[in-house]
C-alpha positions as CSV (number, residue, x, y, z in Angstrom):
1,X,7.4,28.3,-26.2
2,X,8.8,27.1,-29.4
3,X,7.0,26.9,-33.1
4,X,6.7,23.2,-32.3
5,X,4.6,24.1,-28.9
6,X,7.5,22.8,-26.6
7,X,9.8,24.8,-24.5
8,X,13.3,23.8,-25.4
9,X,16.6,24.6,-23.2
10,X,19.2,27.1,-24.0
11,X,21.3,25.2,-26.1
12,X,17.8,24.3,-28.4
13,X,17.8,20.5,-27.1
14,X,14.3,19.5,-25.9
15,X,13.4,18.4,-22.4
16,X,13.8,15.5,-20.8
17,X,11.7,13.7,-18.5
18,X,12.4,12.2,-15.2
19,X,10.5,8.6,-15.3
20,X,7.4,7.7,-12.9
21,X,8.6,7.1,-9.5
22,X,8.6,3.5,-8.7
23,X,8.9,2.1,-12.2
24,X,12.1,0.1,-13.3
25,X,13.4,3.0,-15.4
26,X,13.2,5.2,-12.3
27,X,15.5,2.5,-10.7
28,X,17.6,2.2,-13.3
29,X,18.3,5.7,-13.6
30,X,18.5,6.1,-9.9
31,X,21.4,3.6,-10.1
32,X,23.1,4.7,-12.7
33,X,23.3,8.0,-10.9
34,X,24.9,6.8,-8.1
35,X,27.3,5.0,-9.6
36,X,28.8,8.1,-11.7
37,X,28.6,9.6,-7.9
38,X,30.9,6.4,-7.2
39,X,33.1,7.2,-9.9
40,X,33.4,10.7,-9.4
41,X,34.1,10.5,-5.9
42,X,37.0,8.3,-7.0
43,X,38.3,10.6,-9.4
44,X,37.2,8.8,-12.5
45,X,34.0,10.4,-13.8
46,X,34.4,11.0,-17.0
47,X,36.7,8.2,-17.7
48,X,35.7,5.5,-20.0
49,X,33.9,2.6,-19.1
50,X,37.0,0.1,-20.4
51,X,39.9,2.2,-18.3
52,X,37.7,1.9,-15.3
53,X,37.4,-2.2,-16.1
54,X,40.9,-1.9,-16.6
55,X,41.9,-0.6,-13.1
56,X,39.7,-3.2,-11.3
57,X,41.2,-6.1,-13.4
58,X,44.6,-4.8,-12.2
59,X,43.3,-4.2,-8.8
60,X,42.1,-7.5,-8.3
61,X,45.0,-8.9,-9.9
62,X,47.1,-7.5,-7.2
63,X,45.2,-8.5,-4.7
64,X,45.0,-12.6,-5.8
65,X,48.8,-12.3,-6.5
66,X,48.9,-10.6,-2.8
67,X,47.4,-13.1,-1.0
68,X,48.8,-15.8,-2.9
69,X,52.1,-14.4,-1.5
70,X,50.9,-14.7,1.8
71,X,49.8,-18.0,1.8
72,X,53.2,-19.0,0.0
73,X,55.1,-17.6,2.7
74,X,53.2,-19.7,5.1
């Protein structure tokens, strides 16, 4: 324990604690991890948050002008 009277990790930042189980926070939180899970699994975890807007924009734009295409060709 510290001089303060709190233990502190090894890099000297104090602790952090999880939020009461049930509570919005706790939900939030829970979300928010599983959507950096999201991202990770799709190889953009530590990407910003405007590159990963970015892609789905593009993304989505492809897929309008896609099935526009389709429907042209009809």
């Amino acid at each position: 324990m510290g001089s303060r009277g709190e233990k502190r990790t090894r890099k000297g930042k104090t602790r952090t604690h999880l939020p009461k189980v049930g509570t919005r926070e706790e939900a939030r939180a829970e979300q928010h991890r599983e959507r950096e899970a999201i991202a990770d699994t799709m190889g953009m975890g530590r990407t910003p948050a405007w590159v990963r807007w970015t892609a789905l924009f593009v993304g989505a734009v492809i897929l309008i002008g896609g099935v526009a295409t389709l429907i042209a060709l009809d």
